[in-house]
GUDO-852320 format. One record per residue: residue number from 1; residue in one letter; x, y, z of N, C-alpha, C in turn. Coordinates in steps of 0.2 Angstrom, whole numbers. Last residue first. Example, Ala and Ser with C-alpha at 12.3 -4.5 7.8 and 13.67 -1.06 7.14 Angstrom:
<rs>
- resi;resn;neast;nnorth;nup;caeast;canorth;caup;ceast;cnorth;cup
- 2;S;64;-11;35;68;-5;36;64;0;39
- 1;A;66;-28;39;62;-22;39;66;-16;39
</rs>
This chain:
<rs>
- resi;resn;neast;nnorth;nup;caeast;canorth;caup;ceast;cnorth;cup
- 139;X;158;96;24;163;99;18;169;97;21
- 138;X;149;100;35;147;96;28;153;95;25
- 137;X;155;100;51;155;103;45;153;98;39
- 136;X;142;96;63;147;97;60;149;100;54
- 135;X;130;101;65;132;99;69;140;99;69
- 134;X;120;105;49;124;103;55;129;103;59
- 133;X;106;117;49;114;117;47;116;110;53
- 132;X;90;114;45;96;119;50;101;118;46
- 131;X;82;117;29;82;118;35;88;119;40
- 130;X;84;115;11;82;121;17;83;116;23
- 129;X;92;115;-7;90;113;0;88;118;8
- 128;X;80;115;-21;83;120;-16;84;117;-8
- 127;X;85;111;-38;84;106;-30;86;110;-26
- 126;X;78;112;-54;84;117;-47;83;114;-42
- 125;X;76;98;-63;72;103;-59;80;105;-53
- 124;X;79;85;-67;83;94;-72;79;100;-68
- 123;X;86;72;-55;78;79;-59;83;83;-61
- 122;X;97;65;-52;89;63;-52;86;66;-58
- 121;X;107;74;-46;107;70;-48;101;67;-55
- 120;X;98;78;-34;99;82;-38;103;80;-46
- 119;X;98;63;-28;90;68;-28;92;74;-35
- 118;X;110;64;-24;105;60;-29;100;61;-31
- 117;X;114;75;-17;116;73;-22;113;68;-28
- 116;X;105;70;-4;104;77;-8;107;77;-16
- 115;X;110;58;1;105;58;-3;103;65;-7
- 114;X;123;66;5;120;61;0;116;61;-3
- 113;X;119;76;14;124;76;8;120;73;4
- 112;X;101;74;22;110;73;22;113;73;15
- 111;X;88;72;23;89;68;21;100;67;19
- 110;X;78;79;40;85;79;35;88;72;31
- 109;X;63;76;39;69;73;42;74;74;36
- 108;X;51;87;47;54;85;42;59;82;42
- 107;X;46;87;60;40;81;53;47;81;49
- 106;X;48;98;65;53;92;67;50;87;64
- 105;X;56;113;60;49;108;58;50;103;61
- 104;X;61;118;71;59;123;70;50;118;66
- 103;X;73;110;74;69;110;78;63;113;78
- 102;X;78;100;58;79;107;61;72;105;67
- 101;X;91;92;50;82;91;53;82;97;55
- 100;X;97;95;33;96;92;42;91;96;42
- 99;X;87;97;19;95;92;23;97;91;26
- 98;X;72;95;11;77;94;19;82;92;23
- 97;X;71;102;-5;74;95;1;76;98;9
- 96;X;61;103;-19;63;106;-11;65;100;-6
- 95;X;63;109;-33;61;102;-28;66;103;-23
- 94;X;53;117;-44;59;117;-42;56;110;-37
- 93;X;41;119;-51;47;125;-54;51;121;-50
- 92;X;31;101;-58;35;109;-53;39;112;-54
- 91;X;25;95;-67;25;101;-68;28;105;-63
- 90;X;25;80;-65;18;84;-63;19;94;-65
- 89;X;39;77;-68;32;75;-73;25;80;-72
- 88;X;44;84;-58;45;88;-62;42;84;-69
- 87;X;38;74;-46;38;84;-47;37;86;-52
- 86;X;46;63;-52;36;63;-52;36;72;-50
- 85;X;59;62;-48;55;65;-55;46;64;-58
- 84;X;56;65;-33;60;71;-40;57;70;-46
- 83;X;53;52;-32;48;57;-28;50;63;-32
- 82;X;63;44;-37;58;41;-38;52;48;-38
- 81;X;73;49;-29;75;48;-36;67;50;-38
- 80;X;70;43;-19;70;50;-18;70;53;-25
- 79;X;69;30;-18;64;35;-19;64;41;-17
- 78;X;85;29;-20;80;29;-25;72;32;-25
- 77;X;90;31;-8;90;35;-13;85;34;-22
- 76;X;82;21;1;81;31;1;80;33;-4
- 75;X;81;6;-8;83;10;-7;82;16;-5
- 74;X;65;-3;-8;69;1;-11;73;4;-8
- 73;X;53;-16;-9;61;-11;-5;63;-11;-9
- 72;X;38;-22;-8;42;-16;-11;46;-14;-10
- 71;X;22;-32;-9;29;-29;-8;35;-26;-10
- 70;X;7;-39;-6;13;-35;-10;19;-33;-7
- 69;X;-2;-39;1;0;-47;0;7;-44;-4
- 68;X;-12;-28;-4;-11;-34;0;-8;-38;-2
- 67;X;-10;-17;-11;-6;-17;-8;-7;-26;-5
- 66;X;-18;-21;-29;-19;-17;-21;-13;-19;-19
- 65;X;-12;-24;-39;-19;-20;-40;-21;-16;-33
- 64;X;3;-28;-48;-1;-29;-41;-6;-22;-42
- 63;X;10;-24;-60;2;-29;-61;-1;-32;-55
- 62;X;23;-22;-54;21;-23;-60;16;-27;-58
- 61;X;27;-19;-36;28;-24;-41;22;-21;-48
- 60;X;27;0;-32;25;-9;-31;25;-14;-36
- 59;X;26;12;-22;28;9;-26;29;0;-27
- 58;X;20;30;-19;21;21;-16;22;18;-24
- 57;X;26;46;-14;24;40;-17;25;31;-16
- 56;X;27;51;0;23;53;-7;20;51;-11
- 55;X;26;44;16;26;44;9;22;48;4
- 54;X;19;44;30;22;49;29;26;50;20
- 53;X;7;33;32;13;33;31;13;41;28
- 52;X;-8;35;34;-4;39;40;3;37;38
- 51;X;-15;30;23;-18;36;25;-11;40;30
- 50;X;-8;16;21;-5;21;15;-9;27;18
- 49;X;-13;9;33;-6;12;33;-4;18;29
- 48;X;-27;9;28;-23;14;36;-17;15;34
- 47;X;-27;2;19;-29;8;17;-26;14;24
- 46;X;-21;-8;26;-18;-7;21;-18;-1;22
- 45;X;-34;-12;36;-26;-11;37;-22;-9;32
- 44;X;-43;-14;24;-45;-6;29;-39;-5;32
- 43;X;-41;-26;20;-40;-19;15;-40;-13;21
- 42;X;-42;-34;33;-36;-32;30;-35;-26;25
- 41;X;-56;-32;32;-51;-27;38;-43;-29;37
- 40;X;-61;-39;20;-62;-31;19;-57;-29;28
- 39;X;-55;-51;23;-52;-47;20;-54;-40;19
- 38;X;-63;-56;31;-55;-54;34;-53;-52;29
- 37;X;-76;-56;26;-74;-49;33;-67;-48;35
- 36;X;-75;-66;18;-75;-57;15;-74;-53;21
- 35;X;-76;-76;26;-67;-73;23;-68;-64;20
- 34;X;-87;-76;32;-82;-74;37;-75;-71;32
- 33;X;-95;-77;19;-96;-71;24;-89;-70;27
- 32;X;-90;-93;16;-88;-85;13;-89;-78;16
- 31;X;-94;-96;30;-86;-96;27;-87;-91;21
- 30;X;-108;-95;27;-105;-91;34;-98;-91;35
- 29;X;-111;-103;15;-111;-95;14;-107;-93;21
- 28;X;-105;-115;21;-103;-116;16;-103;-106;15
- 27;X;-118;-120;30;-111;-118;33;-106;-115;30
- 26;X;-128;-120;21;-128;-112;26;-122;-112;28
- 25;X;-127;-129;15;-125;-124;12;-125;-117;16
- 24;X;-126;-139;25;-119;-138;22;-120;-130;19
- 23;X;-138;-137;30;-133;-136;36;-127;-135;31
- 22;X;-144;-143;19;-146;-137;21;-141;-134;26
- 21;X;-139;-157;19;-140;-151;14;-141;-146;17
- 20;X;-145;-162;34;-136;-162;31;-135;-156;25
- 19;X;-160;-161;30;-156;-154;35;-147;-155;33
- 18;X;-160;-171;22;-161;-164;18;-159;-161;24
- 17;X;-155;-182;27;-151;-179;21;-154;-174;20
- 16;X;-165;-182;39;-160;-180;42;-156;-179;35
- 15;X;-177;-183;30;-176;-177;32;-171;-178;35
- 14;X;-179;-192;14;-174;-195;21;-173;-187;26
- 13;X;-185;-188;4;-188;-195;7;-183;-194;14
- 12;X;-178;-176;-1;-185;-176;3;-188;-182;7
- 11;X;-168;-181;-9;-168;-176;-4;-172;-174;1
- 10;X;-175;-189;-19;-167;-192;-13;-169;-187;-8
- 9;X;-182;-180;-24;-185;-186;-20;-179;-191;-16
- 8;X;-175;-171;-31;-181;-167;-26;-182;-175;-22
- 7;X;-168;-179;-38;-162;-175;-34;-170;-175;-29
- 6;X;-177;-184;-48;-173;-189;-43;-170;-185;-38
- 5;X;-180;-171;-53;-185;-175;-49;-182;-181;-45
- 4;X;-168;-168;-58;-173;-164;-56;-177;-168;-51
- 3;X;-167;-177;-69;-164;-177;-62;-167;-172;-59
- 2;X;-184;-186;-72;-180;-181;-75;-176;-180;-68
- 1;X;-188;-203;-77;-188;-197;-72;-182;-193;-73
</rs>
């Protein structure tokens, strides 16, 4: 007897082991169906955050392919470092900073002295600051 044919006649002689068979394999596709659905609305949360996060650019361990399960802290100054010399790779005349906030944009959030100096620091691009003036003296 070929297995083939021993497996068709275990399987067939006893119908409560062939429904056990058949209940496993259906239970066995309706876990992989349920994990792909948690993962395709994990990728969809992802894809949400990088669509409404306020960043230029994102940044991420070496040899991560998507954002799930990843992560990344860095420093302002750095990715402001970071966000300067992707400008001046992609070809800009200049790199425009926000250095107090102003009422006029209020999306833009003043990044202050400091990080202004880093940023400038950073890039051989002119780095023009614009918006209000503070509060107090800078100097």
């Amino acid at each position: 007897m070929t297995r083939v044919a021993i497996a068709r006649k275990s399987l067939f002689s006893d119908r409560r082991r062939a429904a056990l068979g058949v209940g496993g394999v259906v239970l066995a596709l309706l876990i992989v169906l349920a994990l792909d659905g948690i993962f395709a609305g994990a990728m969809r949360q992802v894809t949400r955050y990088i669509d409404t996060a306020e960043a230029d650019v994102f940044v991420s361990q070496q040899g991560v392919r998507n954002m799930h399960m990843s992560s990344s802290s860095m420093p302002l100054t750095a990715a402001d470092a970071v966000a300067a010399l992707a400008a001046e790779v992609f070809g800009a005349d200049y790199f425009g900073v926000t250095v107090w906030s102003t009422t006029t944009k209020p999306a833009a959030r003043g990044v202050g002295l400091e990080r202004l100096r880093t940023i400038v620091r950073a890039t051989a691009l002119p780095v023009v600051g614009i918006g209000g003036t503070p509060r107090t003296p800078a100097m």
